[in-house]
C-alpha positions in Angstrom: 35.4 62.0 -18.3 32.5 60.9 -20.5 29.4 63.2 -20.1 27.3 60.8 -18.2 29.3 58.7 -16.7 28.1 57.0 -13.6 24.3 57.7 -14.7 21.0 55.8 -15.1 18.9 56.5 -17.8 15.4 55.3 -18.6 14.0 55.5 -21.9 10.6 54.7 -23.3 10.3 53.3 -26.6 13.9 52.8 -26.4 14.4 49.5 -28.8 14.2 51.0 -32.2 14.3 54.7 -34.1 15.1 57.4 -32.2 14.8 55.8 -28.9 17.8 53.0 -29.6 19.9 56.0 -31.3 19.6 57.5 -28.2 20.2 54.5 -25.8 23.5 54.0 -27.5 24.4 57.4 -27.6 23.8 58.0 -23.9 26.0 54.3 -23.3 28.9 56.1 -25.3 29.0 58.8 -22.7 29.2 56.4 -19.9 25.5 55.9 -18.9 23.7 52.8 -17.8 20.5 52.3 -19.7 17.1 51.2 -18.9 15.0 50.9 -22.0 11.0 50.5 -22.4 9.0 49.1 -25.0 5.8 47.2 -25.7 7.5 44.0 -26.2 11.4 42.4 -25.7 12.0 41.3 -29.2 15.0 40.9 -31.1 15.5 44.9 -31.3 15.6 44.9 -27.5 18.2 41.8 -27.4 20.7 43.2 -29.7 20.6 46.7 -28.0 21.4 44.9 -24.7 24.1 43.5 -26.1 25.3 46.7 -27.7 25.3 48.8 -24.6 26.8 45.9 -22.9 29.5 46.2 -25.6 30.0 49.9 -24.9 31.1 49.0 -21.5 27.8 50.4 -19.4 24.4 48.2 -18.7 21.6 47.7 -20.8 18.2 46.1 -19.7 15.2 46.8 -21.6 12.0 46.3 -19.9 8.5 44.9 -21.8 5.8 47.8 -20.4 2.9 50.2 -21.6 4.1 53.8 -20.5 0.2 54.4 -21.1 -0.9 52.6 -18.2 -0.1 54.3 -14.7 0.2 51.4 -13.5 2.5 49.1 -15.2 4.5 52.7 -15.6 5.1 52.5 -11.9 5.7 48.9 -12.0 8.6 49.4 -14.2 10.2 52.4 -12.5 10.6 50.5 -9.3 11.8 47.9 -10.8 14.7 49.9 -13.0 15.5 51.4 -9.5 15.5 48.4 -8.4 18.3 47.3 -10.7 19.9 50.0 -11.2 19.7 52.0 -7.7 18.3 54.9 -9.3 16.9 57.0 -12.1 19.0 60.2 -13.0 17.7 60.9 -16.4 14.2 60.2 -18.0 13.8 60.5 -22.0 10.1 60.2 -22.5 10.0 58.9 -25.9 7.1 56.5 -26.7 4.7 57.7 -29.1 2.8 56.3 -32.1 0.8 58.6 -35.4 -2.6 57.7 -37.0 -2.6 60.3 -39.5 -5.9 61.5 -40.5 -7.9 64.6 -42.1 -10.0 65.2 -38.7 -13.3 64.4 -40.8 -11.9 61.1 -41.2 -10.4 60.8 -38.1 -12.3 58.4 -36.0 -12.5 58.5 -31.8 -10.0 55.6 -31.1 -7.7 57.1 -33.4 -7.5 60.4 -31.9 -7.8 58.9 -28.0 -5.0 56.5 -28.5 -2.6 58.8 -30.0 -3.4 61.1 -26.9 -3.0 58.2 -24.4 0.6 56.6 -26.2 2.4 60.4 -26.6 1.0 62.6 -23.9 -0.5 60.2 -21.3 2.3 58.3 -21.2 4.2 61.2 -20.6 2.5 62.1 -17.6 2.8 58.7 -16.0 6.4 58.5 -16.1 7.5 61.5 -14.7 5.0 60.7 -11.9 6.6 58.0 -11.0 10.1 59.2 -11.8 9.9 62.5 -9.9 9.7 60.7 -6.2 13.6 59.1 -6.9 15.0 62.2 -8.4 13.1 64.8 -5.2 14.8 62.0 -3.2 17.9 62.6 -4.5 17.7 66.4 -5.1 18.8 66.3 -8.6 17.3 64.7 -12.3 16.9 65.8 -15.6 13.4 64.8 -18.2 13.7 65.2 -21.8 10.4 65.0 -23.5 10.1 63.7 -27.2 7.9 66.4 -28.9 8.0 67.6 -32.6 7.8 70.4 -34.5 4.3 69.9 -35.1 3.3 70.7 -31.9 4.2 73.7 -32.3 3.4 74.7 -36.2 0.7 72.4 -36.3 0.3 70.1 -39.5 -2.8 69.2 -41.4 -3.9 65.6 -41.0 -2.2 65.3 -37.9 -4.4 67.2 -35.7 -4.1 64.5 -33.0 -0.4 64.0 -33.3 0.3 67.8 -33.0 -2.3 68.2 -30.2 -0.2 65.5 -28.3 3.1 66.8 -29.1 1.8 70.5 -28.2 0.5 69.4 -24.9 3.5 67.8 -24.2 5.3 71.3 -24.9 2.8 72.9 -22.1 3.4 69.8 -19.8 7.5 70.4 -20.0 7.4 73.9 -19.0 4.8 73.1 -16.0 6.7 70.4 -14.4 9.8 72.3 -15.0 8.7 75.2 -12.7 7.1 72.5 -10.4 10.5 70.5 -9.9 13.1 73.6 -10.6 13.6 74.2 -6.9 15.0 70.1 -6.2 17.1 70.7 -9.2 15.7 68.7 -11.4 15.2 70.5 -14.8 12.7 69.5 -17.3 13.2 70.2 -21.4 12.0 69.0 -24.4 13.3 68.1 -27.8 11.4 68.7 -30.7 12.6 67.2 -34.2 11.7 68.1 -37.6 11.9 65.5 -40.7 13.9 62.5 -39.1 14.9 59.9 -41.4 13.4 56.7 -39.8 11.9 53.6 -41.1 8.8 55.2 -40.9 9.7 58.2 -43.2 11.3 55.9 -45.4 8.1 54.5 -46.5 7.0 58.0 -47.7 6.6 58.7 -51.4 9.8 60.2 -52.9 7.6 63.4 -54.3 6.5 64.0 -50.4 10.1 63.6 -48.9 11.6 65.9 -51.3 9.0 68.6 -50.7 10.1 68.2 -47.2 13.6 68.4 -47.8 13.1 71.3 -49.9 11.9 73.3 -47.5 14.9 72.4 -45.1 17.3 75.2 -44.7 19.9 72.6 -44.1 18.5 70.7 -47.7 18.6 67.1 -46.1 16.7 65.0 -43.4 18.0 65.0 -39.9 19.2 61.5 -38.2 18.2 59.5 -35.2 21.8 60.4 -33.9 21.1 64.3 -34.4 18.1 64.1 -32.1 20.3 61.7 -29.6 23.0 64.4 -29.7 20.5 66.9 -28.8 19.0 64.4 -26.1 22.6 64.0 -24.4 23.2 67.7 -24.3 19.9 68.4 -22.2 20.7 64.8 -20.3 24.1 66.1 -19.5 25.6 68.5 -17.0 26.4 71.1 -19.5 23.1 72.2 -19.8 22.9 72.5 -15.8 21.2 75.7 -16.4 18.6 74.9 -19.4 15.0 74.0 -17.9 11.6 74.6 -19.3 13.1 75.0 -22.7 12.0 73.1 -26.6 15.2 72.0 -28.1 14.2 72.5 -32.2 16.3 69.6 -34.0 14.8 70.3 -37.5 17.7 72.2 -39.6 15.9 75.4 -39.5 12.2 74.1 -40.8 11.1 75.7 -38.0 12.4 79.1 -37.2 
């Protein structure tokens, strides 16, 4: 039997990066997937149609998991279609990198609405269809920065830190209906972002990588299905480090 078989998952920012690496991983195990993003484009099409290949259901949905509102409005409609929510990956969540005497008010206010309000919103709305059914499981996206802190990305880390503090509340909140609560929090992914860094900059990284070499999109989705999945039935309130021992 496939680790999630006969499970709905919802994941935000699900269309690209980490997000589709993680939709497709969680379809491999058997899991029906609904997937969130600003727009349906042609990211969103072709991951339909992969999950659909994988023999599971995809649907992605075009919302802002910043907005309360339009958050709610998509949960009750992936219930809708799906009958229910049994996992929730909050992954959404944007960087505009700054030194803080640069950083201008919008820049630090819509980082902290995208990563950690967004965060909030979802599991709101989630949390009344998994106390209904007396069982769920939440994996929040952090980052190793929120808990090292980085320079320049005071707003990011902030974000990803509060969403640290915001994992182990709602875990102890929810603990009691069964419904556990982690979060994963990679290191130096190799993404199309991180692609467009300068070569000197990655290898510093990479350098100071026990592991000597950038993790994937599919290490974090292997960490994702692990705290998504029944074999960590007794792993709540915890931060999953997927960053090959950069952070120790």
């Amino acid at each position: 039997m496939k680790l999630l078989e006969g499970k709905v998952a919802l994941i935000t920012g699900g269309s690209r990066g980490i997000g589709r690496a993680i939709a497709l991983k969680f379809a491999a195990e058997g899991a029906d997937v609904a997937f969130s993003d600003l727009v349906m484009d042609e990211n969103a099409a072709t991951l339909e149609a992969e999950i659909a290949a994988l023999g599971c259901k995809g649907k992605g949905y075009a919302s802002d998991a910043s907005d309360m509102t339009a958050s709610e409005k998509m949960v009750d409609e992936v219930a809708k279609d799906f009958g229910t929510i049994d996992i929730l990956v909050n992954n959404a969540g944007i960087t505009r990198d700054q030194l803080l005497m640069r950083m201008s008010e919008n820049d630090w206010d819509l980082v902290l609405k995208v990563n950690l309000k967004s965060v909030f919103n979802m599991t709101k709305a989630v949390q009344r269809i998994m106390l209904k059914a007396r069982k769920g499981s939440i994996v929040n996206m952090s980052s190793v920065v929120g808990v090292s802190g980085n320079a320049g990305q005071s707003n990011y880390s902030a974000s990803k830190a509060g969403m640290i503090g915001f994992t182990k509340s709602i875990a102890q909140e929810l603990g009691s209906r069964n419904i556990r609560v982690n979060a994963v929090a990679p290191g130096f992914i190799e993404t199309a972002m991180t692609a467009k860094l300068p070569e000197e900059v990655r290898k510093n990284w990479i350098d100071g990588i026990p592991l000597k070499r950038g993790g994937t999109p599919d290490d974090v989705a292997n960490a994702c299905t692990f705290l998504a999945s029944d074999l960590s039935g007794y792993v709540t309130g915890q931060v999953l480090h997927v960053c090959g021992g950069m952070l120790m």
